[in-house]
GUDO-559320 format. One line per 5 residues: their letters; for each residue x, y, z of C-alpha. Coordinates in nm, 3 decimals, always signed. Layout:
A	X Y Z; ...
***
This chain:
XXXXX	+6.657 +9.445 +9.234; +6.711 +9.338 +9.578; +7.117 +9.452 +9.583; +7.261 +9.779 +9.532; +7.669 +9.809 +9.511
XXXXX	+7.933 +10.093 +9.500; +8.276 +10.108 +9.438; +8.566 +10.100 +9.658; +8.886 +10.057 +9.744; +9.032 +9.755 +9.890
XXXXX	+9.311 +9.890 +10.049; +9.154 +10.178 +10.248; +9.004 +9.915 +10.475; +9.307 +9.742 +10.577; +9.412 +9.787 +10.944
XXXXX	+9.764 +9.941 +10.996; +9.849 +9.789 +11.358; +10.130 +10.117 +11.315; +9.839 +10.350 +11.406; +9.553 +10.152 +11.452
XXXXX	+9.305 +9.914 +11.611; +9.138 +9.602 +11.487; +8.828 +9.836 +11.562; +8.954 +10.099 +11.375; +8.877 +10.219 +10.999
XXXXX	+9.112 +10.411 +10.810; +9.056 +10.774 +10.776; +9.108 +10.694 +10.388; +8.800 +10.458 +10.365; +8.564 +10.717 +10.467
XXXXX	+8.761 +11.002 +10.303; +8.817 +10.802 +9.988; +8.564 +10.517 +9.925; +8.276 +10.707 +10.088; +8.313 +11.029 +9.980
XXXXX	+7.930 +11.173 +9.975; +7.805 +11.530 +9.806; +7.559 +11.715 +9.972; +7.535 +11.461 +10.283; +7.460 +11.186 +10.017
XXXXX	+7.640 +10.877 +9.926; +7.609 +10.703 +9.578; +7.458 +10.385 +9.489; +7.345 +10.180 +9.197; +7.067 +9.915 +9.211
XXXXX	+7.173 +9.536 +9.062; +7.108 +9.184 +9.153; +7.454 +8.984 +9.260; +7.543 +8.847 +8.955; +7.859 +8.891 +8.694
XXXXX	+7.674 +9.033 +8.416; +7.464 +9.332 +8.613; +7.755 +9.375 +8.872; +7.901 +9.461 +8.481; +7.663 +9.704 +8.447
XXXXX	+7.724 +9.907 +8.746; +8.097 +9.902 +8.661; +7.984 +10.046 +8.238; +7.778 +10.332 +8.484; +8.032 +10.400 +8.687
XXXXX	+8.368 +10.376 +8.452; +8.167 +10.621 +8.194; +8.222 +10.902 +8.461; +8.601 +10.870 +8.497; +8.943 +11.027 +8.384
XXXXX	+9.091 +10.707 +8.338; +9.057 +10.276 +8.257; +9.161 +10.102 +8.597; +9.101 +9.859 +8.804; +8.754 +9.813 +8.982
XXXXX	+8.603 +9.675 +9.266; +8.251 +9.672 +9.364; +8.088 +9.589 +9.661; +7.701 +9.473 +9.717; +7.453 +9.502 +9.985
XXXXX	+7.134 +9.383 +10.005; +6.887 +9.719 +10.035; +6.706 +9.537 +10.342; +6.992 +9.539 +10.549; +7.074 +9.884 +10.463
XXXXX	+6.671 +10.011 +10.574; +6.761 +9.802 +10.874; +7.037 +10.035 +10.990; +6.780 +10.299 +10.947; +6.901 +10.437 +10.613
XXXXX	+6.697 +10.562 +10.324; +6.745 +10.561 +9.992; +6.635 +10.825 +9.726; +6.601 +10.812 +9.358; +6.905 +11.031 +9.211
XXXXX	+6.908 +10.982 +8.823; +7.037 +11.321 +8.695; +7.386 +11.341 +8.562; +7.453 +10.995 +8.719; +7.614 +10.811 +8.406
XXXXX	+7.647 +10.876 +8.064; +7.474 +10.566 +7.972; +7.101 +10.656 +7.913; +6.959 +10.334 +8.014; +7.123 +10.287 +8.310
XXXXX	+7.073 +10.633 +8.490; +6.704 +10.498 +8.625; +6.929 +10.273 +8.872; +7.137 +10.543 +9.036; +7.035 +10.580 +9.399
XXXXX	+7.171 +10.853 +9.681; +7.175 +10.720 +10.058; +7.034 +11.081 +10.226; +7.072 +11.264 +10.493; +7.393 +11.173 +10.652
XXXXX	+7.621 +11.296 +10.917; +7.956 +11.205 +11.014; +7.766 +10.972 +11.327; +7.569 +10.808 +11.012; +7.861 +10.787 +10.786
XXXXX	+8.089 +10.612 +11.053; +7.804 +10.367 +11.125; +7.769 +10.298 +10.751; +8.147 +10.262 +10.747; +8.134 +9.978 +11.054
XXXXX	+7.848 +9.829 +10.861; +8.094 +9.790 +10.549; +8.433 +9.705 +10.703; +8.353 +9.367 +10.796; +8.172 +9.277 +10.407
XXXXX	+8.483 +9.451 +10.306; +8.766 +9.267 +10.440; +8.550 +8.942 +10.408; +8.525 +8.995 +10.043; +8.179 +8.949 +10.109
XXXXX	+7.995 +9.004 +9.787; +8.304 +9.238 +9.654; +8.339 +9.207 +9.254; +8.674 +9.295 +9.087; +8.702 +9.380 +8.735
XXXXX	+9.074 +9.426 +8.589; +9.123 +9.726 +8.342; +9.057 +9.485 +8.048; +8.767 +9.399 +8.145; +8.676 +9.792 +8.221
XXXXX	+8.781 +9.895 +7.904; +8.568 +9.607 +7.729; +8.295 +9.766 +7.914; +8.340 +10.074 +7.772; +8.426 +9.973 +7.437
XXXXX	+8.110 +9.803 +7.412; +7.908 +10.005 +7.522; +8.068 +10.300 +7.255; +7.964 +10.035 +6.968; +7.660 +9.911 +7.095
XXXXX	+7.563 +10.306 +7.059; +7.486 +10.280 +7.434; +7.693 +10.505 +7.556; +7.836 +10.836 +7.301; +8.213 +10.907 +7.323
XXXXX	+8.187 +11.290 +7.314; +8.016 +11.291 +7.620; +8.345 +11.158 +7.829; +8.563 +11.316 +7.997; +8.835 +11.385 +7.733
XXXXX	+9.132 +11.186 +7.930; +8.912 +10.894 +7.963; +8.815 +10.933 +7.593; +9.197 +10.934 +7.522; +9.227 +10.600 +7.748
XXXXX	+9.042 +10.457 +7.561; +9.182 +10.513 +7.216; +9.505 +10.374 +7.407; +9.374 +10.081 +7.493; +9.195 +10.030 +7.170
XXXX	+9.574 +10.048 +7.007; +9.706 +9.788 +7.223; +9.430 +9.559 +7.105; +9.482 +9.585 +6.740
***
């Protein structure tokens, strides 16, 4: 799997010309879309299509409060070991989708000089829509729903307002 993707917000990387410069990155897209834990960042292996992209989204929705909107963004892994970045295999607690936790990845070792260099590396993919997957909320909670009656993924192990979501949405369907 050549690609690995995480999830962001679009709007964070806008420039403001209030406040900022076309050079600039919002405080909010680092603070926000690249929030790491213990100097890490989080990652999931794919290949750029629909269907795995969908994957990544089932992985990533699982660990939420609520069914919204996503967007995903790719990169190949070369150009991230090009920058100089490693990746390391991170598969604990990840998702609660059993088969997919293998894929989970943690960039390492950062500091805010690395982070901001990632973030300059992004912008550009970003506001290019370069590679950037969005999913509505109907599609997320298809993912979801799915995966609860495929037997993929076990409902009491959500969070119980995402759990609640989705008996919402399942309402609205009937």
């Amino acid at each position: 799997m050549p690609y690995v993707a995480r999830k962001y917000q679009r709007s964070k990387w806008d420039i403001d010309p209030a406040f900022m410069s076309i050079d600039d990155i919002q405080a909010d897209a680092v603070g926000v879309c690249l929030r790491t834990s213990s100097n890490n960042l989080s990652f999931w292996r794919c290949e750029n299509n629909q269907l795995d992209v969908y994957e990544v989204a089932l992985a990533v929705a699982c660990k939420g409060t609520s069914i919204d909107k996503m967007t995903l963004i790719l990169f190949e892994e070369d150009d991230i070991f090009r920058l100089g970045f490693q990746f390391h295999e991170a598969p604990e607690n990840a998702t609660h989708v059993e088969d997919l936790t293998s894929r989970h990845l943690n960039l390492t070792h950062l500091t805010v000089a690395t982070l901001s260099n990632f973030a300059h590396f992004m912008k550009p993919r970003v506001l290019d829509q370069i590679q950037c997957y969005i999913l509505t909320a109907r599609e997320v909670f298809g993912l979801l729903d799915n995966a609860i009656s495929a037997g993929r993924l076990n409902k009491t192990s959500l969070d119980p307002k995402l759990s609640q979501d989705i008996y919402k949405w399942a309402r609205r369907q009937q």
